[in-house]
N, C-alpha and C positions, 0 to 999 in steps of 0.2 A: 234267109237270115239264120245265125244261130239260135240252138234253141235258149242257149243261155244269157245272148242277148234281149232275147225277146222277155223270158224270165225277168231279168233287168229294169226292161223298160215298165214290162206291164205291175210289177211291184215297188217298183218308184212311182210310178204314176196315180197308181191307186192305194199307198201307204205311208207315203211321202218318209219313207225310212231316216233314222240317224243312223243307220249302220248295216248293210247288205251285204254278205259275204255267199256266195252259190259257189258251189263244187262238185265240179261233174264228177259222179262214182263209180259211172258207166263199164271202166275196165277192170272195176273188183266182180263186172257181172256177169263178165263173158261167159259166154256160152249158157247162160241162164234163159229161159224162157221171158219174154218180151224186150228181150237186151240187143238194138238194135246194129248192124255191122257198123251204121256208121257211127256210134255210140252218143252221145248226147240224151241218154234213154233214163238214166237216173240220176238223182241231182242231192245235194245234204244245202240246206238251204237254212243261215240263223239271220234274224232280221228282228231290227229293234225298232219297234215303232209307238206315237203316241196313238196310233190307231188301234192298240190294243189296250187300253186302259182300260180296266171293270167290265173284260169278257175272261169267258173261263177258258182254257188251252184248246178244248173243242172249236168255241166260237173261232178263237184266231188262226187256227186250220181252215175252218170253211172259210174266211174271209179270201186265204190265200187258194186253197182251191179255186174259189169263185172265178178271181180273177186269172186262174189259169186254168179256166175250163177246157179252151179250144186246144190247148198243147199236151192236156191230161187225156183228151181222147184220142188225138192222135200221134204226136210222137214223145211225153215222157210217161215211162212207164212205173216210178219210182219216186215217192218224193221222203226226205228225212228233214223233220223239221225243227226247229229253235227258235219258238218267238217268245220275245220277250216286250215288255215298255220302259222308256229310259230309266223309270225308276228302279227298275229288278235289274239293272247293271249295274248302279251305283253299290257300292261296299260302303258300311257303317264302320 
């Protein structure tokens, strides 16, 4: 399976997102150390969830690590993140 499918799934699943946009970056990393041939290796990832409500930017990284542990040890090398909760989308 792709690795961005997996991303996908395992972030819907455990975030229940309103909004998931992942973008492999993999080819701005060629030739960079851990940047894999068949690329999939680094990801810009922004996700709006109410599952970040009254945590600090820290917490809502680990959250997302967490659940991408097994792909953070083995095939992505890279993660660029943007989480927010529905209410820090909304404009006043």
């Amino acid at each position: 399976m792709q690795v961005r499918n997996l991303i996908q799934q395992k972030l819907t699943a455990g975030l229940s997102p309103e909004r998931l946009d992942i973008v492999d970056e993999s080819h701005r990393h060629q030739g960079h150390a851990g940047t894999s041939a068949e690329g999939e290796s680094h990801f810009h990832i922004e996700i709006v969830s109410a599952a970040f409500e009254g945590k600090s930017a820290v917490a809502r990284q680990r959250l997302v690590y967490d659940l991408l542990a097994d792909e953070l040890k083995t095939r992505i090398h890279a993660l660029s993140l943007k989480t927010r909760t529905p209410a820090e989308t909304k404009t006043p």
